[in-house]
N, C-alpha and C positions, 0 to 999 in steps of 0.2 A: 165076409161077403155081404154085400148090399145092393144083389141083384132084383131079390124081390121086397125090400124094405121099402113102407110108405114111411110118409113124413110124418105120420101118426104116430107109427111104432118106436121113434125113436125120442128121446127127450132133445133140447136145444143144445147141451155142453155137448151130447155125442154128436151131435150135427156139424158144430161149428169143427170137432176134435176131427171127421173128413174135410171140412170144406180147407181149413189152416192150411195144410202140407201143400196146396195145388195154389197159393196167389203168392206172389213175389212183395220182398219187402220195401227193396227198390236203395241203394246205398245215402241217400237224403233223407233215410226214415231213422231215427235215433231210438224211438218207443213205436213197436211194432203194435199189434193185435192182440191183445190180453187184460189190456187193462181199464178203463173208464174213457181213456180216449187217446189216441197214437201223439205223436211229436214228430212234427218233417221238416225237415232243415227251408228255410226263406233264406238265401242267401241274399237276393237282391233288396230285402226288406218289404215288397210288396207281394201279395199274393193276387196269382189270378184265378178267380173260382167260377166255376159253373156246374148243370146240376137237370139230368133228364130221367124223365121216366118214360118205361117201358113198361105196358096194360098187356094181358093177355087177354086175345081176340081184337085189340084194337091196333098193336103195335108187332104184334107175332101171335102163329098162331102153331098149337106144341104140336098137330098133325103133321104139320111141315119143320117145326125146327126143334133140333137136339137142345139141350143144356148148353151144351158147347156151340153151339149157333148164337144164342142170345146173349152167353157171356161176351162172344168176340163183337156184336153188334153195340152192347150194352158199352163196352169198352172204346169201341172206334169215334161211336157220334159224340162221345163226353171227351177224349182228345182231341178230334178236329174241332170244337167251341175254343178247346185252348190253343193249340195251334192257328187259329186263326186270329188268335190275338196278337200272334206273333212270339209267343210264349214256348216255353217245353215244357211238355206236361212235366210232374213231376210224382204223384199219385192221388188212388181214387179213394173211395169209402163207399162203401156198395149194402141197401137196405134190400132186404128179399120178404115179400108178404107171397106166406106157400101155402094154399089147400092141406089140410089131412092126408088125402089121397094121392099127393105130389110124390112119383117114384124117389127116394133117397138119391139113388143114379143120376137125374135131371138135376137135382143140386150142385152136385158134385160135379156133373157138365161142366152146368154154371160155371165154378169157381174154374176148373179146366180153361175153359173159353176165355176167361179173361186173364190169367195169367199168360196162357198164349199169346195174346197183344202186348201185355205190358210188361213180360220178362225182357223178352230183347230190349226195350225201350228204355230200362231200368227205371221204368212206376210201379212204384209200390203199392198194391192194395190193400188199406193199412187198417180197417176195420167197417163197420158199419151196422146193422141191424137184423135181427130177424122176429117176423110177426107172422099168427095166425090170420088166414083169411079166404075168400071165396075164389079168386080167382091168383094168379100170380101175376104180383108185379114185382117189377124189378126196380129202383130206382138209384143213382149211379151222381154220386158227386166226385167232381177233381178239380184239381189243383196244378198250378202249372209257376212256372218261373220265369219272366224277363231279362233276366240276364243285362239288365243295365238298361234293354232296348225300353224307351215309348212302345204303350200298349197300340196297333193298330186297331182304329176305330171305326164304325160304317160312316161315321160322317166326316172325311176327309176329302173326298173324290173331289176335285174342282173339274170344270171345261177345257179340254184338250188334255186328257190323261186319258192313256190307253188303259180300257179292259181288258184282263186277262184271266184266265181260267186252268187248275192244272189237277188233275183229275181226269174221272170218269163221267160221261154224262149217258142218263138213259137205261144203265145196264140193270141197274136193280129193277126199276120200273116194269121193264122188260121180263125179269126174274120172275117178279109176282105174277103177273100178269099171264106167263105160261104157268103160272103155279094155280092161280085162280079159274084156269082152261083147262087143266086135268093136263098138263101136255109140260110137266117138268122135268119128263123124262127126255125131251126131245134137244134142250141145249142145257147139259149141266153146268155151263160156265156161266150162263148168265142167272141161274136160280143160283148158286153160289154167290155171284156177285152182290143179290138180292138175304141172300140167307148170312152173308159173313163179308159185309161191303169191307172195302179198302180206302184208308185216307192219303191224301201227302203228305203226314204231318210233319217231315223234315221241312218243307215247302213253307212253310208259316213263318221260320223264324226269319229262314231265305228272303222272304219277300220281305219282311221286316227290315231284315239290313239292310236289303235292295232298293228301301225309300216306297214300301207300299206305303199310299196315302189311303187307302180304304182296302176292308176284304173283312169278308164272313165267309162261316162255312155253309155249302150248299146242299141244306138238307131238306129243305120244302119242294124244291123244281127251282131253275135257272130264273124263270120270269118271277118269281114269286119273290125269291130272294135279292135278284137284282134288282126290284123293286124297292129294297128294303134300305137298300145301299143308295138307290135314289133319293129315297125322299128324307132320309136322314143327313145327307149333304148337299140336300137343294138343287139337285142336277138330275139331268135325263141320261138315261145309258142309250146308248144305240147299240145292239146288236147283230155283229155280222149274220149273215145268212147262214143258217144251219149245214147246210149243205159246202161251206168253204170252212167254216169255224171249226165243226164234229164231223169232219167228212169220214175219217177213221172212226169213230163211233157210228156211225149211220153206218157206214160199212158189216161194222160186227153186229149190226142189230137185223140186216135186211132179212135175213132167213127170219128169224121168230115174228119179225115184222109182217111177212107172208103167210105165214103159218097161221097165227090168230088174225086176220086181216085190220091189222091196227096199225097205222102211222108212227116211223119211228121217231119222226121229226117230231112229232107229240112229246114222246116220251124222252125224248131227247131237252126238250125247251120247256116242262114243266113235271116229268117225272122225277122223285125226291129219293132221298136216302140213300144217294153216292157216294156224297159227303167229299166231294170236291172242295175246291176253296178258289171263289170269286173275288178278286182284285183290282182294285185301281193304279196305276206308275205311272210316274209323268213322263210324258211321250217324247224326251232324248234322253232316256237312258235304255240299257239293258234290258229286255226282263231275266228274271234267274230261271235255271231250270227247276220240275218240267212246267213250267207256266208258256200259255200259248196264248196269244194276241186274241180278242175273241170279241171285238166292240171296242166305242170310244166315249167320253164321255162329254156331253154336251150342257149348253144353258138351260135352267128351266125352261118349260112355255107352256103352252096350252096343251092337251092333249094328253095321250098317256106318258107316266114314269117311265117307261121301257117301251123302246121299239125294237123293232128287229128290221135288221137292212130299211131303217127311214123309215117304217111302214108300223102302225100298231098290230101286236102279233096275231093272225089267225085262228087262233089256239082256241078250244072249249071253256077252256080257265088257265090259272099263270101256275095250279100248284099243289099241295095238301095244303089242306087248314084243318087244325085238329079238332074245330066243331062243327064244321059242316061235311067230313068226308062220310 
């Protein structure tokens, strides 16, 4: 039993001897977890890699989320980086820096939480680290595979490609924010949405085939990020009107919207950590599903990178930024 076991009590082989049984090895893994360093099958001969950290108190905070919270979190915004390469993931390698005092349990979450994401997906979590220290971070690399495709890049977008968006927008933001209001009790699907977001990552490789010409994942806020997409391929995005684009999103958000008296349309156009995935197609083809029309992309000019409906957005700011929040 390791109900009331801290991270103290325990040495690192017994720690790691719980956390093993709960991550998936993932059938591209040939050298699992045991030895100096894993082996994962590259079929396409390129790897695509990325690589985020999670701060407690900056990035989650453990009053509000389980073990199992932050492994599924820690697990989602590190596959939609690869999926919006256009990529499939393929697996992670996950460092954990844990207090003394860190229940044995919240470990053990952890590894819970992210095998949850990446068993069905078949990504293997195939090793990573563990350190002592003040607070818990989590930090989370992966790996993913192209499958033959060109990597989609943010600076592809030219003038007259439709923006497109397929995801969630808002709902985290929203999450927090009754979390932050003492009022989490009041809509558990959207502090859920916030505590264990969701990606498309099937959607990435879709858009891939489907001839996206740009796309990232939208983990800062819509403006922030569509900004990012901007100015990396010399073009202005124009953004339809919140209210015709996310009308089903402004929908699900109007109650909590009333509730703390905050603008959804806010949280909609600059709330982050939905972890959608923003795209550019050129404007006679298809889009694939679920991506939804949401802007178009225009010539540079003067003025801002992103507008919204022809107009620079009204907004307090476009987003997170991780030194000024």
């Amino acid at each position: 039993m390791t109900d009331h076991l801290l991270v103290r009590d325990v040495d690192e082989d017994a720690l790691l001897a719980l956390i093993f049984p709960h991550l998936p090895a993932g059938t591209g893994t040939s050298v699992p977890p045991g030895d100096d360093a894993a082996v994962v099958a590259a079929p396409d001969g390129r790897v695509v890699v990325t690589t985020d950290v999670l701060v407690e108190d900056r990035h989650f905070r453990r009053r509000w989320s389980t073990g199992e919270d932050v492994g599924h979190r820690a697990a989602v915004q590190n596959l939609a980086d690869v999926a919006a390469m256009g990529a499939r993931p393929t697996s992670l390698v996950v460092a954990l820096v844990a207090p003394g005092d860190l229940p044995v349990d919240w470990v053990e979450g952890l590894a819970r939480g992210l095998g949850q994401v990446c068993a069905p997906l078949d990504v293997g979590v195939v090793g990573g680290d563990l350190s002592g220290g003040e607070h818990v971070v989590v930090a989370v690399t992966a790996h993913g595979d192209l499958a033959g495709r060109a990597p989609v890049l943010r600076s592809g977008a030219r003038p007259g490609d439709v923006v497109a968006h397929a995801g969630r927008r808002g709902w985290s933001a929203a999450g927090l924010a009754l979390l932050d209001a003492g009022r989490g009790g009041d809509d558990a699907g959207l502090v859920e949405a916030y505590l264990r977001p969701t990606s498309p990552l099937e959607a990435g490789p879709r858009a891939a085939d489907a001839g996206a010409t740009a796309m990232l994942d939208v983990s800062d806020g819509l403006l922030r990020d569509a900004g990012r997409i901007a100015r990396s391929s010399g073009v202005r995005l124009d953004l339809d009107e919140p209210r015709s684009a996310f009308a089903d999103d402004l929908e699900r958000l109007e109650h909590a919207a009333r509730l703390l008296g905050a603008d959804a349309t806010e949280w909609v156009l600059t709330g982050g950590e939905d972890h959608g995935l923003l795209a550019t197609f050129p404007a006679d083809g298809p889009l694939p599903a679920p991506f939804r029309r949401v802007g178009r992309v225009l010539d540079a000019g003067e003025g801002p990178d992103v507008l919204v409906g022809g107009h620079e957005p009204g907004t307090r700011g476009t987003g997170w930024d991780h030194f000024r929040a």
